[in-house]
Backbone bond lengths (Angstrom), bond angles and torsions (degrees), N, CA, C in turn:
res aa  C-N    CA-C-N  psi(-1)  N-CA   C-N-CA  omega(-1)  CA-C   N-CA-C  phi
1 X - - - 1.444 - - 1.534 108.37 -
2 X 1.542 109.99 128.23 1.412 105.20 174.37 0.960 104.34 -117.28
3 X 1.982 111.04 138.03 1.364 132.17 169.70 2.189 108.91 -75.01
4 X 1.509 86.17 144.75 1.719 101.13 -172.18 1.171 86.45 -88.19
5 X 1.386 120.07 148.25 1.882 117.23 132.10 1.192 135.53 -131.79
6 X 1.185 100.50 130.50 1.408 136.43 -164.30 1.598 104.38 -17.13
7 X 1.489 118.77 129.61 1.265 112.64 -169.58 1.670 93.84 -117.80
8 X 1.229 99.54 132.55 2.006 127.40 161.63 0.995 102.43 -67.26
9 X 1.328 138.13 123.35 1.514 124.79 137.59 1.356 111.77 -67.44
10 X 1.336 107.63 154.26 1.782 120.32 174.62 1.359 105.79 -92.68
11 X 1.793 120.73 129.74 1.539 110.76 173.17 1.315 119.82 -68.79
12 X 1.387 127.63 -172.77 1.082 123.36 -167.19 2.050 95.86 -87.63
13 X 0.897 111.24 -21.76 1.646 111.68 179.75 1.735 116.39 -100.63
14 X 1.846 90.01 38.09 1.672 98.08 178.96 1.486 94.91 -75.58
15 X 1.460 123.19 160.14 1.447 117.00 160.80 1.345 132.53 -60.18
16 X 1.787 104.07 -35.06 1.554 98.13 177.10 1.529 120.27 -67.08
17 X 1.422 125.72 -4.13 1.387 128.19 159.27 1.424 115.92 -78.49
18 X 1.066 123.69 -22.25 1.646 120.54 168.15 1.312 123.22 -97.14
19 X 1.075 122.70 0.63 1.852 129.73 172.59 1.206 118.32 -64.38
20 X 1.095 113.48 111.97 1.965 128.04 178.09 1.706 87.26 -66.48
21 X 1.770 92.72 133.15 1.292 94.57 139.78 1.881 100.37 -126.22
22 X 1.223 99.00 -151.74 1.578 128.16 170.33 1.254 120.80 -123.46
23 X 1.297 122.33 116.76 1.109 108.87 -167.42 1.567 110.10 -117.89
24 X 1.730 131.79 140.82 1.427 111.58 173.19 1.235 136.65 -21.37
25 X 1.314 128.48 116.37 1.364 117.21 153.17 2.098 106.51 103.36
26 X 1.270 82.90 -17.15 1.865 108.29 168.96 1.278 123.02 -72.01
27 X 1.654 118.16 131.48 1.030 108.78 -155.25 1.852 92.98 -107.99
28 X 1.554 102.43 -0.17 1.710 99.95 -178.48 1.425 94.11 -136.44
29 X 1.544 122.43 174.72 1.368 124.36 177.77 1.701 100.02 -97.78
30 X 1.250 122.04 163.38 1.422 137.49 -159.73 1.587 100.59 -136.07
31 X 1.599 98.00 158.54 1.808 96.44 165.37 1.706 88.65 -140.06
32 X 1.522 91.78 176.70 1.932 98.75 175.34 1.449 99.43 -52.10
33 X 1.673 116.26 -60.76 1.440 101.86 -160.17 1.665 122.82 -69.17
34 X 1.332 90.19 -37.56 1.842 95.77 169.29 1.367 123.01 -38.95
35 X 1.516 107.87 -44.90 1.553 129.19 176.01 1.558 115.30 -35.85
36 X 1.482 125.23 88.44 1.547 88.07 -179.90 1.791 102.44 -95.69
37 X 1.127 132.38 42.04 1.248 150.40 176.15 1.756 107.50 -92.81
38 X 1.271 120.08 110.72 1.749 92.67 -172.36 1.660 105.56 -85.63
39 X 1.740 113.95 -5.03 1.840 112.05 -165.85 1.881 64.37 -91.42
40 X 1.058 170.62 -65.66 1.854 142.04 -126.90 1.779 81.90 -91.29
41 X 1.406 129.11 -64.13 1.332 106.07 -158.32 1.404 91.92 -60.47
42 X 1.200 166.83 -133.39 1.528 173.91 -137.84 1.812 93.58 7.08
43 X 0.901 104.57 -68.81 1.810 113.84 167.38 1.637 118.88 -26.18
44 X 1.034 84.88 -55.38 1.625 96.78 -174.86 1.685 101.81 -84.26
45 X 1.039 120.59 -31.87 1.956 118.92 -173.58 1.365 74.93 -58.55
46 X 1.581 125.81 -87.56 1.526 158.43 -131.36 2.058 86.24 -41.90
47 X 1.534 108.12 -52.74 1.547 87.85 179.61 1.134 116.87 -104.35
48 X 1.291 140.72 35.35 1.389 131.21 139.23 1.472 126.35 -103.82
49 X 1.729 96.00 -13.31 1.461 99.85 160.73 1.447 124.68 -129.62
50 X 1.741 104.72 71.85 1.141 105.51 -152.36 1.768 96.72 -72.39
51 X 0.984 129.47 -45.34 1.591 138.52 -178.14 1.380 107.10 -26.48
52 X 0.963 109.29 -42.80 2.114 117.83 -162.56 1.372 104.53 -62.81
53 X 1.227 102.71 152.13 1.934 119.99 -171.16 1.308 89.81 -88.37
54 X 1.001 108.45 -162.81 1.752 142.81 154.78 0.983 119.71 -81.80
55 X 1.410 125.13 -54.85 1.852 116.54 156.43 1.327 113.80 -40.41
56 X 1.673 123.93 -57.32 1.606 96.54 -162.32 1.662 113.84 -96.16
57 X 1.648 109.19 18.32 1.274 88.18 150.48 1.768 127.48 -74.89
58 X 1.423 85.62 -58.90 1.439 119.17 148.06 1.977 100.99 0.31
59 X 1.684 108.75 -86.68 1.194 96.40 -176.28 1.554 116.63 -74.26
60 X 1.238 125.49 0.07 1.742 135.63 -171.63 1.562 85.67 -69.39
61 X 1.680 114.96 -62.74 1.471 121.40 177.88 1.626 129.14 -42.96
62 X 0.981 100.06 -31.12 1.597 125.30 179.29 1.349 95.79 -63.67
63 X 0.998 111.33 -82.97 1.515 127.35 -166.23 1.715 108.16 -49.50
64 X 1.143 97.61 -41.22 1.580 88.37 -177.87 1.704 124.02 -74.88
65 X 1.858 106.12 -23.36 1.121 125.92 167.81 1.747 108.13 -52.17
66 X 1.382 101.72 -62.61 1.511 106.56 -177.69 1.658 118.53 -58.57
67 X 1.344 101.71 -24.56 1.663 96.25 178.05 1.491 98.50 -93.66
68 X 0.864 151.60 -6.92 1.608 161.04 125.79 1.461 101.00 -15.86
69 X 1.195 104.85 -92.28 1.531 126.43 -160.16 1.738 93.73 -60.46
70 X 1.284 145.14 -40.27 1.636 142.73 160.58 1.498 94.69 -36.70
71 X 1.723 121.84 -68.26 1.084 80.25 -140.29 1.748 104.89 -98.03
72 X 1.059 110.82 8.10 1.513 120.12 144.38 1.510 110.62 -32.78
73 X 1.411 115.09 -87.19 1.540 115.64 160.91 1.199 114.74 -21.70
74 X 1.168 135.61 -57.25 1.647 126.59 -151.14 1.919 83.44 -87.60
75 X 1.425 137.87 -41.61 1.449 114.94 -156.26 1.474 98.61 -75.79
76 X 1.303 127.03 -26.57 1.266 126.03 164.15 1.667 138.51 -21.95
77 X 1.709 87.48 -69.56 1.617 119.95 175.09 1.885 89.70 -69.02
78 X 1.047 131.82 -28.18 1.448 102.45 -147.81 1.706 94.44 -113.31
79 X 1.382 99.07 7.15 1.988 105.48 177.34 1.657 86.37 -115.82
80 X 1.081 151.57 -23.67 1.053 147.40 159.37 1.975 107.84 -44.43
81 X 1.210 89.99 -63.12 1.477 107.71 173.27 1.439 124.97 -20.07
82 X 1.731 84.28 -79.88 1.374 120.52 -176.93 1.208 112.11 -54.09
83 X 1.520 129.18 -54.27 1.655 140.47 178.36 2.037 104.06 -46.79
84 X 1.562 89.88 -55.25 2.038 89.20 -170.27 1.446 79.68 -68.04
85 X 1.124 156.08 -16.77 1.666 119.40 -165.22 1.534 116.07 -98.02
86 X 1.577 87.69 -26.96 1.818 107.02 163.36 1.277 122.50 -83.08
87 X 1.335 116.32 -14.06 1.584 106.69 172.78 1.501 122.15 -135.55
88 X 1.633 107.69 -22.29 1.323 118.59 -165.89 1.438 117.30 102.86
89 X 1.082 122.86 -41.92 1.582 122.70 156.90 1.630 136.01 -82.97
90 X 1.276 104.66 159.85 1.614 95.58 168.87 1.599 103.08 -70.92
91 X 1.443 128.93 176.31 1.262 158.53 -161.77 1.435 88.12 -92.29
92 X 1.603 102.70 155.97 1.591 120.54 166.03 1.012 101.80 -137.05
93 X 1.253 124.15 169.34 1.540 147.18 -179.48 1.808 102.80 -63.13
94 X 0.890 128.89 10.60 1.576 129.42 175.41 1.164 88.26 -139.63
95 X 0.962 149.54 9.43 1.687 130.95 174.51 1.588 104.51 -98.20
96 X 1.512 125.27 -5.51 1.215 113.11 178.53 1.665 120.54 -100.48
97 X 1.381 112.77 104.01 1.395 115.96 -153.87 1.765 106.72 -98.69
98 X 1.284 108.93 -24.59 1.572 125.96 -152.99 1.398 101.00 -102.40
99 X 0.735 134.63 111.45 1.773 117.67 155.22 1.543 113.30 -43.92
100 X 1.299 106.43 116.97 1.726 120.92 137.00 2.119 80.26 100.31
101 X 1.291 135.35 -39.10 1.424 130.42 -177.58 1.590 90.93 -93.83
102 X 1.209 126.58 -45.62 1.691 106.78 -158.49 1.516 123.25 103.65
103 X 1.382 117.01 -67.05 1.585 127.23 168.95 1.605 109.99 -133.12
104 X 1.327 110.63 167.47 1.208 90.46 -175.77 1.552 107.36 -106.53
105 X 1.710 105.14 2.26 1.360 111.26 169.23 1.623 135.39 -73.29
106 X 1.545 78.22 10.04 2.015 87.44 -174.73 1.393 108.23 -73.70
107 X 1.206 152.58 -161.67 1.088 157.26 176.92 1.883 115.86 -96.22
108 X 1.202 107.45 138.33 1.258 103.64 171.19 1.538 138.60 -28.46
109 X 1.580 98.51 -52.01 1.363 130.92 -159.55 1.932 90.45 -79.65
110 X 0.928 122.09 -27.82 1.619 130.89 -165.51 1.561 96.00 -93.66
111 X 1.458 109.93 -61.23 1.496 110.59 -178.25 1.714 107.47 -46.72
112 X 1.224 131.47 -34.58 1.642 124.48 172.97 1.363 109.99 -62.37
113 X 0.926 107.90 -69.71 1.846 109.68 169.86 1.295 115.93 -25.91
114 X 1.328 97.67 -57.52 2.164 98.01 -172.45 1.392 105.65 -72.16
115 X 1.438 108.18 -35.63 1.912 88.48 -177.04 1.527 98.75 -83.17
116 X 1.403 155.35 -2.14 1.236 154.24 -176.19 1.754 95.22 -79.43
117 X 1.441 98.88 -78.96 1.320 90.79 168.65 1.921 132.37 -36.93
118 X 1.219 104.37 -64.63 1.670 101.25 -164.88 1.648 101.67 -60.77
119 X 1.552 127.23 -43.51 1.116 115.79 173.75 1.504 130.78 -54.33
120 X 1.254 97.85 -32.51 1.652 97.75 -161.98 1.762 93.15 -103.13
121 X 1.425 133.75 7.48 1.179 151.28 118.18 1.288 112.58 -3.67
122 X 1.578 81.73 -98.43 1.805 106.36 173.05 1.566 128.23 -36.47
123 X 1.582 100.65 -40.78 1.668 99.63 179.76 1.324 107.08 -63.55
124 X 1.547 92.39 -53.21 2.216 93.78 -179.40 1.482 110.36 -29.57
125 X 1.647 108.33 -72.38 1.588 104.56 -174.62 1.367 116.52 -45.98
126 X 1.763 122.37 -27.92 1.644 87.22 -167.28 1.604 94.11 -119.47
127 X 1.541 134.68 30.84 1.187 132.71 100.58 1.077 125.79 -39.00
128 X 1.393 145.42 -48.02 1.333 133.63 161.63 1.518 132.45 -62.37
129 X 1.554 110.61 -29.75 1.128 109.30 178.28 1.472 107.82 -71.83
130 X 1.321 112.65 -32.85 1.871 127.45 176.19 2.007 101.47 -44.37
131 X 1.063 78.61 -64.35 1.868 84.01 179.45 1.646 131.59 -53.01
132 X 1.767 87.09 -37.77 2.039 97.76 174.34 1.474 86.77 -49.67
133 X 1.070 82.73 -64.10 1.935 105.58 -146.41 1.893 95.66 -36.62
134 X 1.467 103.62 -57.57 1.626 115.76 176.79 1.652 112.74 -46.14
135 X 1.339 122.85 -56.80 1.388 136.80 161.32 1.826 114.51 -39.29
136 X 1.024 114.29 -16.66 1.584 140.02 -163.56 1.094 116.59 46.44
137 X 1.440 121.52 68.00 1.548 149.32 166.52 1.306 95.30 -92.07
138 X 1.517 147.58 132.99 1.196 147.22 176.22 1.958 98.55 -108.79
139 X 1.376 88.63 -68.15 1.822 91.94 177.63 1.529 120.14 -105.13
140 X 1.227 110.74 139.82 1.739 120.69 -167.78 1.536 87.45 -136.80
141 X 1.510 106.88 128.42 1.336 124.20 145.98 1.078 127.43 -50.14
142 X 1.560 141.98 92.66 1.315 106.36 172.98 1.716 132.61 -96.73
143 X 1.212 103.94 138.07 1.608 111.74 -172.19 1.615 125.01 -87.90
C-alpha cells in the first residue's frame, strides 16, 4: 500500500517562477513566468524542480488552469459591471476597445480589477502550459 502526500500548489508569485536565469545563446536573462515560450518555461521548471513526477506537475497545471478560469469569471462580472454603470447597457463585442479595461470610460476603481485580473490571468495559463509541457504533455486542447 502506498501512502500519497499531500500536494501544495505553488502561487503564481512563488519565487521559483520569478528567478532570472541565463540561458545559452541569450542575449537577456528569463524566468518561468516571463517565459511566454511554454518548451523554455518547461526547461527552466524541469531544473529547479527536478524531483517532481508527472502527476504533480500535472496537478501544479490544474491548479493554475482553475485559478485562470476564476479569474476569467470574476473580469467578466466586473466589466459587465463597469460597462451598465458607464453606460447603462451591458457590453457588446465592439465595445471592447482597451486591452484588459475595455473602455476607458469605466471607472478607475474597476479599471484595477480588470487589469489585475486579465494579467495575472494570463500568467496562470502559461504557468500551466509551462507544467503540461514539463509533465510531457506537448498538445492540450483548449476548452
Amino acid at each position: 500500500m502506498t501512502t500519497r502526500i499531500a500536494f501544495a500548489p505553488l502561487p503564481s508569485k512563488a519565487p521559483l517562477y520569478h528567478e532570472l536565469f541565463k540561458l545559452p545563446k541569450w542575449n537577456c536573462r528569463v524566468s518561468v513566468a516571463s517565459s511566454r515560450c511554454p518548451a523554455t518555461a518547461s526547461r527552466l521548471l524541469k531544473r529547479q524542480l527536478s524531483g517532481w513526477t508527472q502527476e504533480q506537475h500535472l496537478a501544479q497545471a490544474q491548479y493554475h488552469r482553475e485559478r485562470a478560469a476564476k479569474l476569467d469569471r470574476i473580469w467578466a462580472a466586473v466589466w459587465r459591471r463597469s460597462f451598465l454603470q458607464a453606460f447603462d447597457r451591458f457590453p457588446l463585442f465592439h465595445d471592447y476597445h482597451i486591452t484588459a479595461i475595455g473602455r476607458e470610460e469605466v471607472a478607475e476603481s474597476h479599471k484595477r480589477v480588470l487589469r489585475h485580473c486579465a494579467y495575472t490571468a494570463t500568467t496562470h495559463k502559461n504557468l500551466a502550459a509551462a507544467h503540461e509541457r514539463a509533465a510531457g504533455k506537448r498538445n492540450r486542447v483548449v476548452s
